[in-house]
N, C-alpha and C positions, 0 to 999 in steps of 0.2 A: 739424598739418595732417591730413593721409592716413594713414589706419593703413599703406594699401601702402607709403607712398612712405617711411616708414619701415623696412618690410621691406627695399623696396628697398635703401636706403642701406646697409643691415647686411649686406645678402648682397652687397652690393658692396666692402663693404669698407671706405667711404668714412665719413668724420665728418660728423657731422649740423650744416652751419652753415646759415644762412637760405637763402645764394645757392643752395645742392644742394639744401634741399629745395623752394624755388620753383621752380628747375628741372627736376625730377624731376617736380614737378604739373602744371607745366606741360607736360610730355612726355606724361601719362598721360593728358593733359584733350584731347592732340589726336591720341592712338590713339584716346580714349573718342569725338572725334569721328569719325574715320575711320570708325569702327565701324558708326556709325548712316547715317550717307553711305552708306556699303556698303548694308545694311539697306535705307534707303531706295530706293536704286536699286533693288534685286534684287526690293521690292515693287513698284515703277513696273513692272520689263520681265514679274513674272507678271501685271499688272491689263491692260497691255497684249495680254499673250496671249490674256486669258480676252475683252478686247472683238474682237481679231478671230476668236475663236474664233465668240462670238457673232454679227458680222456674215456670217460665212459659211456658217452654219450651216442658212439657205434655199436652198443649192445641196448636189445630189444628190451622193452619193461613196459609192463601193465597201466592201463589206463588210467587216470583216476589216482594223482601223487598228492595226497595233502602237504601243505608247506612246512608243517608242524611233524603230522607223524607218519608220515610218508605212505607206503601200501600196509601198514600194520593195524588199518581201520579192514583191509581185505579180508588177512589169515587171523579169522577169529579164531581161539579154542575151542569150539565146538564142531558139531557136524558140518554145519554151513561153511565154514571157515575150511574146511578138509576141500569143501567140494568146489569153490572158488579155487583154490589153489589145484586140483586137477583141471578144472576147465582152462587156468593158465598156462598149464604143466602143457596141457593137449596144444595148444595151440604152440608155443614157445616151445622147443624138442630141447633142445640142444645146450641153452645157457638164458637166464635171465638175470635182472636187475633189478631189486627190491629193495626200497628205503625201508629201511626200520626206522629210523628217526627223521631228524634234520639234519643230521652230520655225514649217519653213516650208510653208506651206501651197503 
């Protein structure tokens, strides 16, 4: 069968008879799926990222986007943080766009 599924068996300990090693393949055939499952999701949520990246990407947003935590180094809690976000308000009237994280716009 599998060259692993042979390692397998050895570092396990176990004797090599049909039933172990079909089961063994069988076990490695549905990590090797898992795997791509995985894979493919984690491709699905960046292709998703990058399309609303794109659709948002006709609305105005403030300078200065961390990769990580996007304009939420801007609106501190405090005073300063108040007055940052009017100096943006002033400029931007009508609609802006602030990352709070890396996901969410």
């Amino acid at each position: 069968m599998l060259p692993l599924t042979d390692y397998l068996l050895q570092l396990l300990g176990l004797e090599k008879t049909a039933f172990r090693v079909y089961v063994v393949s069988a076990l490695l055939l549905l990590v090797l799926f898992f795997f791509f499952r995985l894979l493919v999701r984690a491709f699905k949520l960046f292709s998703d990222f990058r399309i609303t990246c794109r659709k948002l990407s006709c609305f105005p947003e403030p300078p200065g986007r961390h990769w990580l935590l996007g304009h939420m180094s801007m609106y501190l809690p405090n005073e300063k943080g108040l007055q940052n976000e009017k100096k943006v308000l002033d400029t931007m009237h009508h609609i802006i766009l602030a990352w709070v994280g890396p996901f969410l716009p």
